[in-house]
C-alpha positions as CSV (number, residue, x, y, z in Angstrom):
1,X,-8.5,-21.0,-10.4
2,X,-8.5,-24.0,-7.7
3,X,-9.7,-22.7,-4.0
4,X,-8.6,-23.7,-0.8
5,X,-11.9,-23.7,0.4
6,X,-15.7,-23.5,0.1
7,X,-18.3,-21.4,2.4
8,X,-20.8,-23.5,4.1
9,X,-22.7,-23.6,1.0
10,X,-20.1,-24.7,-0.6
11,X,-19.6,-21.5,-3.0
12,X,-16.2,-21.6,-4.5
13,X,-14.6,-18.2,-5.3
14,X,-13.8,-17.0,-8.9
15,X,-13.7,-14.4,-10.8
16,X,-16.4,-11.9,-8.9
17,X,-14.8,-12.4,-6.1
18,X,-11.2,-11.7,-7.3
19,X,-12.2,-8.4,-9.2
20,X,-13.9,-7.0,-6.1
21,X,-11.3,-7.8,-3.5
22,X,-9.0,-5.8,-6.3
23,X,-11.6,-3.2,-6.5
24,X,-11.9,-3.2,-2.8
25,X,-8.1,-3.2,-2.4
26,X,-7.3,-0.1,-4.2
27,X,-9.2,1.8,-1.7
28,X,-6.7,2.5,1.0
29,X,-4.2,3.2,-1.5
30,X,-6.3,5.6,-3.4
31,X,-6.6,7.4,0.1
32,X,-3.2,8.3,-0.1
33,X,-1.8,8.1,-3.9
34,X,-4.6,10.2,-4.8
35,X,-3.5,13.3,-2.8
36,X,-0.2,13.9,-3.6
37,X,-1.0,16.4,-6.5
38,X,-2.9,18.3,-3.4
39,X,-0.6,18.5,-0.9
40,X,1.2,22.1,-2.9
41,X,-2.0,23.5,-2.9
42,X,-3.5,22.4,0.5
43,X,-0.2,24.0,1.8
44,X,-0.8,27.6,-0.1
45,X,-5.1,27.2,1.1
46,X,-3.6,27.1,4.8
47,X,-1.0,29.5,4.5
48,X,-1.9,31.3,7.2
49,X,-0.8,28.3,9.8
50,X,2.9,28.5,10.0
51,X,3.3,24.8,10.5
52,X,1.1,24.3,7.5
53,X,4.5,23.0,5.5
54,X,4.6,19.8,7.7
55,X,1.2,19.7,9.4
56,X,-0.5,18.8,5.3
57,X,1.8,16.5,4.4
58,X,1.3,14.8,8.0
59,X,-2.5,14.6,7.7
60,X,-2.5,13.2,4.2
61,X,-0.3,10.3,5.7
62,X,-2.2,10.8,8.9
63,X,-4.6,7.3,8.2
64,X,-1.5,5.5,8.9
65,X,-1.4,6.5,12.2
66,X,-4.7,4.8,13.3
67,X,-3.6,1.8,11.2
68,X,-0.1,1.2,12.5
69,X,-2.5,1.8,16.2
70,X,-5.7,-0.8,15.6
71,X,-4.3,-2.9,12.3
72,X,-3.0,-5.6,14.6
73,X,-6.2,-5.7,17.3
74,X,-8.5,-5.9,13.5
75,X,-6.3,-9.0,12.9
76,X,-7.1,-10.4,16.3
77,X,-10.7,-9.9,15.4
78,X,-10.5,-11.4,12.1
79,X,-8.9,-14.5,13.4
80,X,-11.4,-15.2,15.8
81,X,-15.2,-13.3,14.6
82,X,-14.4,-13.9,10.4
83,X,-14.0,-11.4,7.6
84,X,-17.1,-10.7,5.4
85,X,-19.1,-8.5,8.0
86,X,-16.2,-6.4,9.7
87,X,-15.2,-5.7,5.4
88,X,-18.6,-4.4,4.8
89,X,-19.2,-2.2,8.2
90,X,-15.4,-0.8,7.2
91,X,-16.2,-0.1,3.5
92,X,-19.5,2.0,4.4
93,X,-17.3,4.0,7.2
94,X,-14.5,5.0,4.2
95,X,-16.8,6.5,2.1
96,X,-18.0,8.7,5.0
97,X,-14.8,9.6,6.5
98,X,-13.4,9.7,3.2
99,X,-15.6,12.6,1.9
100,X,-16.2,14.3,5.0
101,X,-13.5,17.0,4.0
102,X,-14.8,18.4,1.6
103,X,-17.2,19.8,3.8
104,X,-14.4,20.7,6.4
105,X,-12.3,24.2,6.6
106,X,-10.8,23.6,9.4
107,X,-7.2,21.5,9.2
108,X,-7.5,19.8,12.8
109,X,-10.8,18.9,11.7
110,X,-10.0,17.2,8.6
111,X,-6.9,16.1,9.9
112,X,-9.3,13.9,12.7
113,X,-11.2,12.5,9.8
114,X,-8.0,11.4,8.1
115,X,-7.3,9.4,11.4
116,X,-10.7,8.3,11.4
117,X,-10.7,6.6,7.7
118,X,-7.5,5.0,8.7
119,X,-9.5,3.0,10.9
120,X,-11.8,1.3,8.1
121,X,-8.7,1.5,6.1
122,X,-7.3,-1.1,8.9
123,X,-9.9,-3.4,8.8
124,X,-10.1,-3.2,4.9
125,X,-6.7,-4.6,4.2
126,X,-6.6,-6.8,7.1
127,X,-9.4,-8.5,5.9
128,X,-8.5,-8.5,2.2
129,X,-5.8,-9.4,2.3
130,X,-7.2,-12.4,4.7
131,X,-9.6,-13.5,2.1
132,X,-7.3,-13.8,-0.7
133,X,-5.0,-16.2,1.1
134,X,-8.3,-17.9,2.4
135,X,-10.1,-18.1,-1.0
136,X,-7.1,-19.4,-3.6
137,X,-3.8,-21.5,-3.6
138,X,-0.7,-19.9,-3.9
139,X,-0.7,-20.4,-7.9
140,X,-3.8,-18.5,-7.9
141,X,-3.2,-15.9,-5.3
142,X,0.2,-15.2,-7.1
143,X,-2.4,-14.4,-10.7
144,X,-4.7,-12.4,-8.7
145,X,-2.1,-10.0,-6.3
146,X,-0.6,-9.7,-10.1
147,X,-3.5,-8.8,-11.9
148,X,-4.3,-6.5,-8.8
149,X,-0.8,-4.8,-9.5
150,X,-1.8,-4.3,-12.7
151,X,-5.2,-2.7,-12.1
152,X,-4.6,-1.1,-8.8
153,X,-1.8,0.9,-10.2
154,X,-3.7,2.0,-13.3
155,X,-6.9,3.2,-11.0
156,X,-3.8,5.0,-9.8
157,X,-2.7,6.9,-12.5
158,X,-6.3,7.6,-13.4
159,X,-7.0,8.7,-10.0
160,X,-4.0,11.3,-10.4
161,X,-5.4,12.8,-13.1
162,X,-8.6,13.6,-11.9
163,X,-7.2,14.6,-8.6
164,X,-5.1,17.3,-10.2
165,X,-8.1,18.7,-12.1
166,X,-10.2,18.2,-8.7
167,X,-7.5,20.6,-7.1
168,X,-7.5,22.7,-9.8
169,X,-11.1,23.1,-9.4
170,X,-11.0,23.6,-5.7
171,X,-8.7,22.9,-3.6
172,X,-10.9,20.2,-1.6
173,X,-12.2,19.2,-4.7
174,X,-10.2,16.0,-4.7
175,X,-12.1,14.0,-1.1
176,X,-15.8,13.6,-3.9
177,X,-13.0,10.7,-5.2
178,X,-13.5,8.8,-1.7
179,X,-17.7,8.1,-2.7
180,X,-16.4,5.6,-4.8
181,X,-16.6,3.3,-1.6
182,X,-20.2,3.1,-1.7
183,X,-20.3,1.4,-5.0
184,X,-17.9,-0.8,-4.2
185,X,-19.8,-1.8,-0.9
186,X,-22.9,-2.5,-2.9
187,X,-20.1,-5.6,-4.8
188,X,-19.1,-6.7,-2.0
189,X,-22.9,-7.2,-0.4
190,X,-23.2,-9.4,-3.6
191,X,-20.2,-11.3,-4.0
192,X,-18.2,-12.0,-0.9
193,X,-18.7,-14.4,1.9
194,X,-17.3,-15.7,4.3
195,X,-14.5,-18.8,3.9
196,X,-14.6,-21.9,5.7
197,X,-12.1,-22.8,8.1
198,X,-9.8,-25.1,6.3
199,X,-10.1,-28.9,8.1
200,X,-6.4,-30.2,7.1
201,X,-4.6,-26.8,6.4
202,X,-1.5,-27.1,4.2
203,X,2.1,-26.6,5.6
204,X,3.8,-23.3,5.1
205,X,6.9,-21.7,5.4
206,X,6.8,-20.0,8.7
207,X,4.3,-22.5,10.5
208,X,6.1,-23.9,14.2
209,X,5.9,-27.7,14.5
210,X,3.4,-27.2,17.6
211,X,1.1,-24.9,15.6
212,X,1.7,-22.2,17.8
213,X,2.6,-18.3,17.0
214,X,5.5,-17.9,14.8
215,X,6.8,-14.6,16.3
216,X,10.1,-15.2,14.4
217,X,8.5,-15.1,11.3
218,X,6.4,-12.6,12.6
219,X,8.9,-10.1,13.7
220,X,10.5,-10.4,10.3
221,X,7.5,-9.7,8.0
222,X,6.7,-6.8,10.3
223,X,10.7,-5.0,10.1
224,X,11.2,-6.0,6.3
225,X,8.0,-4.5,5.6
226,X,7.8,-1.2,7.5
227,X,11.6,-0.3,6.0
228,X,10.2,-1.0,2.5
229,X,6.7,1.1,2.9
230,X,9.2,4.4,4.4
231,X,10.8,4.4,0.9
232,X,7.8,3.7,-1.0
233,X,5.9,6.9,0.3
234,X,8.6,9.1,0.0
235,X,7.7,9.7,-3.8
236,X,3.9,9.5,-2.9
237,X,3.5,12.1,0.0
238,X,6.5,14.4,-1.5
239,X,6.8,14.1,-5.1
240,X,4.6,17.4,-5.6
241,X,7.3,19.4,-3.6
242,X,10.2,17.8,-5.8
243,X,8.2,19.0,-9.0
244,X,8.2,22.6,-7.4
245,X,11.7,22.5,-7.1
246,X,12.2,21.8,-10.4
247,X,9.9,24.9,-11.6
248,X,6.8,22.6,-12.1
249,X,3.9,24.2,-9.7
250,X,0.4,23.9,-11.3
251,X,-1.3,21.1,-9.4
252,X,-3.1,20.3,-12.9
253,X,0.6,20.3,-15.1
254,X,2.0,18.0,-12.3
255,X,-1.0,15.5,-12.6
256,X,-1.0,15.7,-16.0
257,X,2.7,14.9,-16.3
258,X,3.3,12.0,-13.7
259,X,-0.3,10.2,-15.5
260,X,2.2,8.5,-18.0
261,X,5.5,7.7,-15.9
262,X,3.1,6.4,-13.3
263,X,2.0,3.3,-15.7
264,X,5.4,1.9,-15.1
265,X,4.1,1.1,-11.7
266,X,2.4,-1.6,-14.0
267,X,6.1,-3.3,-15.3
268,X,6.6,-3.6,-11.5
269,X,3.2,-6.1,-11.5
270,X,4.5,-7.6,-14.8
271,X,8.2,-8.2,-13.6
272,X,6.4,-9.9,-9.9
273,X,5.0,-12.3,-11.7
274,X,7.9,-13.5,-13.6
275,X,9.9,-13.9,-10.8
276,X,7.1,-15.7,-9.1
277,X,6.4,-18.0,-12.4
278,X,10.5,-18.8,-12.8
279,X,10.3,-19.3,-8.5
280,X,12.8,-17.0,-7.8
281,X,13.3,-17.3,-3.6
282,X,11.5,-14.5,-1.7
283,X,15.1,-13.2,-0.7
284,X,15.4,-12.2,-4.2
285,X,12.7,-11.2,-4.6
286,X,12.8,-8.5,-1.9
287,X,16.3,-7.8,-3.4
288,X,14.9,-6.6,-6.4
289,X,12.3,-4.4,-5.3
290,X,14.5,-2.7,-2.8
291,X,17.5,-1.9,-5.6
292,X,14.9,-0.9,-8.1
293,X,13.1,1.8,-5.3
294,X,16.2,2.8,-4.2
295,X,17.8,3.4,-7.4
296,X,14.7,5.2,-8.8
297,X,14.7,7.4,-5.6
298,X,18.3,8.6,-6.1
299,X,18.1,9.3,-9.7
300,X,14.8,11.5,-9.0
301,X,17.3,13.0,-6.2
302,X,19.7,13.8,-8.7
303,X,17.5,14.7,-12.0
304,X,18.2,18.8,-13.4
305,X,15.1,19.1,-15.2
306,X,11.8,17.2,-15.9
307,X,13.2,14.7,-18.2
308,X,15.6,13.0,-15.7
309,X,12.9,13.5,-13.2
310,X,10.3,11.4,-15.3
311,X,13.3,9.1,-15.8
312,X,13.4,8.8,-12.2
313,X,10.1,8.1,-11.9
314,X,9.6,5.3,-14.1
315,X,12.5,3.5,-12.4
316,X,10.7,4.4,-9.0
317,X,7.3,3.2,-10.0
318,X,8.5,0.2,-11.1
319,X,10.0,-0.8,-8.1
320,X,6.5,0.6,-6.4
321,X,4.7,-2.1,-8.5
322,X,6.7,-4.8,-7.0
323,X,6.2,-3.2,-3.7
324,X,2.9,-4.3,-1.9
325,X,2.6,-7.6,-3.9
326,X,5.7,-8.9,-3.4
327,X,5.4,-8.2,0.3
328,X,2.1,-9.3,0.7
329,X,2.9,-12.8,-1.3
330,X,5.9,-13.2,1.3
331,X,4.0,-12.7,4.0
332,X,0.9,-15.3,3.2
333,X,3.6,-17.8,2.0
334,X,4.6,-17.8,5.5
335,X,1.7,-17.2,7.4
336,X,-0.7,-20.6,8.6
337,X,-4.8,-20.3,8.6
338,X,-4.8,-20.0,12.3
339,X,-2.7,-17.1,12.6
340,X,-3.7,-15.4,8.7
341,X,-5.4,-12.6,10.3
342,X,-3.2,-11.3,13.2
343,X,0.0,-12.0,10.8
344,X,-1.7,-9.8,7.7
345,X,-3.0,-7.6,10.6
346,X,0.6,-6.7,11.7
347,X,1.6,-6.6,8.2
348,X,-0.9,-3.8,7.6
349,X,-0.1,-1.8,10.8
350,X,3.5,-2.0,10.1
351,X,3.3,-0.9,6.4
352,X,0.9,1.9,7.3
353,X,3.0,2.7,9.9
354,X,5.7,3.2,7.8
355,X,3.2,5.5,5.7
356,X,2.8,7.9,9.1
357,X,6.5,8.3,9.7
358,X,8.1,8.5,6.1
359,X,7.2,12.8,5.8
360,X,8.4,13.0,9.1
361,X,11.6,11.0,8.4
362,X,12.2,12.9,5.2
363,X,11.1,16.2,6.7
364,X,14.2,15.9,9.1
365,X,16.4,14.5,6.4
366,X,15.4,17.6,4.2
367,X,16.2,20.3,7.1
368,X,19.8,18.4,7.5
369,X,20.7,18.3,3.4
370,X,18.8,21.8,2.6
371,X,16.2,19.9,0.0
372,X,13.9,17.4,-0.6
373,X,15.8,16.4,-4.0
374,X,19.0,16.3,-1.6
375,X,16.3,14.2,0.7
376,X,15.3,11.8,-2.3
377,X,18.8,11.0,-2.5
378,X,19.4,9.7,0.7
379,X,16.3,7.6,0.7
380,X,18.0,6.3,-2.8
381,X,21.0,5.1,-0.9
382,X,19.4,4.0,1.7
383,X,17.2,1.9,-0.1
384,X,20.2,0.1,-2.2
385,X,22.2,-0.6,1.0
386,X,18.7,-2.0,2.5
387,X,18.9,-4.4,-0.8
388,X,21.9,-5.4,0.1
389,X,21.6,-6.1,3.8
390,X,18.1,-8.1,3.2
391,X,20.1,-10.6,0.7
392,X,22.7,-11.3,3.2
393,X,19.8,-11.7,6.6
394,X,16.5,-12.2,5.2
395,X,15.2,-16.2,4.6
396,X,18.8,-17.7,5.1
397,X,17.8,-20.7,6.5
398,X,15.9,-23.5,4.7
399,X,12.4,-23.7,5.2
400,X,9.4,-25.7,4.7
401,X,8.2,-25.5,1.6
402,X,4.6,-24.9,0.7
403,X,2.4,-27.6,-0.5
404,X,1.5,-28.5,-3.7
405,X,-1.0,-27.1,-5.0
């Protein structure tokens, strides 16, 4: 794959690098994915808190908090100190905070160390997601965000599984999955380094004519993606409860069961690349993933049994797949070197932002339609009617196109 750019001695990225910042990538995602097979029985653990119904879903979301807080200040730092140390120092600090409750009883105290992970979870992405824009082209970037869909999303499903068994075991069981980090760090003390400032960077979309900060461009990555990362966690944080509603309580049968449906989060990777390879325009491209979501939410809202619930899911986790990639490819199509870090900063803190309000959102939606499968709905709608009003605003205008690579 061709690189933008070299280190100082001249190393030129490939495939070590690409398979750890995939590795690497999966990590904040795991934080959250990982625990929806919990939440039911995290719920039952604390009973004897009242609030326990919304307080567990809250702190599994709760590292979006921190993110949507610091994300942006991490880009800052990126932009002007560099990526490889801050990824390393971040990556050590998730494994800690990461683990730390399953040596907590207390759900204030766990609920602090889910804020505190959020804060390497911040500097993870930022940086990430820095680095791949910084090591490839976009022909290459758009092969390695895919083959990231593809993996990241089958760590997922395998992750699932073993959390449902973890929470079968005991009901903390499933925080031993966050040690993973530490490996992980150990690749990237081997393999990553830090990029060299390009000399003659290449045009892009959203770069001004002055060089300056493109808050346009800015101020749409940040909406388009915090309104897409809402619906995307309302499956992730409250698919358990829909599953109870339908009869389905074991933590272990639920894991079990979403394993397979889950891989179609997979045909959402596959069907990004397409699009990308035929060069369908970014506003169709967020078209797509917003119907797909949406219609996969509303059919899960509507499903009587399991079968149209799995049905619901497949649709759902295919528009999932084509969630973060497409929105990250967007945003680095439009983002110049100078400004990579703050721009990819703001995308993280407004995507993990999204993550810290979506169970609150639904949570109110549920109280005003009476269940979360009457919730599901809703976001289904809302979703399609966001497809709708992002093909009519979103990238209207002609812009610069990117350079050849």
């Amino acid at each position: 794959m061709k690189a933008l750019h070299k280190s100082d001695s001249s190393r030129v990225p490939g495939p070590a690098q690409g398979f750890t910042v995939i590795i690497a990538g999966f990590l904040p995602i795991m934080a959250i994915v990982s625990m929806f097979p919990a939440v039911p029985a995290m719920i039952a653990h604390f009973g004897a808190d009242p609030n326990a119904s919304w307080k567990v879903p809250a702190m599994v979301s709760a590292p979006g908090l921190t993110i949507a807080i610091t994300a942006l200040f991490v880009g800052l730092m990126v932009d002007r100190f560099g990526r490889r140390r801050l990824l390393l120092g971040s990556t050590l600090l998730y494994g800690i905070f990461g683990s730390a409750p399953f040596l907590l009883e207390s759900l204030d105290a766990i609920y602090a160390s889910r804020l505190l992970l959020g804060l390497s979870e911040a500097a993870i992405l930022t940086t990430l997601n820095t680095l791949i824009a910084d090591y490839w082209d976009e022909k290459s970037r758009r092969n390695w965000l895919t083959m990231q869909g593809l993996i990241g999303p089958a760590l997922s499903s395998v992750m699932i599984f073993f959390a449902g068994a973890l929470t079968a075991w005991r009901w903390n069981g499933i925080f031993l999955l966050y040690l993973v980090a530490f490996p992980i760090f150990l690749a990237m003390l081997r393999y990553m380094y830090e990029p060299q400032r390009e000399v003659a960077p290449a045009r892009v979309e959203g770069e001004t004519a002055d060089g300056g900060i493109p808050w346009s461009v800015l101020a749409t990555i940040g909406s388009v993606t915090l309104f897409v990362s809402v619906l995307y966690y309302v499956f992730i944080i409250n698919g358990g409860l829909v599953w109870q509603e339908l009869g389905v309580k074991d933590p272990g049968k639920i894991g079990r069961i979403t394993a397979l449906p889950s891989l179609f989060i997979l045909v959402g990777a596959g069907v990004f690349w397409l699009l990308g390879r035929w060069q369908v325009s970014s506003r169709a491209q967020l078209f797509a993933l917003l119907a797909t979501l949406g219609t996969g939410l509303a059919i899960i809202g509507l499903a009587s049994d399991w079968r149209m619930m799995i049905l619901g899911m497949m649709v759902q986790q295919t528009g999932a797949g084509m969630g973060v990639v497409t929105l990250i490819a967007w945003a680095q199509r439009k983002l110049p070197y100078a400004h990579r870090g703050r721009g990819m900063g703001l995308w993280t803190a407004c995507f993990f932002f999204g993550q810290f309000v979506s169970p609150l959102l639904v949570s109110l939606v549920r109280a005003q339609v009476g269940s979360m499968q009457a919730a599901f709905l809703v976001a289904g709608i809302v979703g399609i009617v966001g497809a709708v009003v992002v093909w009519l605003v979103v990238d209207r205008r002609p812009t610069l196109q990117p350079a050849a690579a």
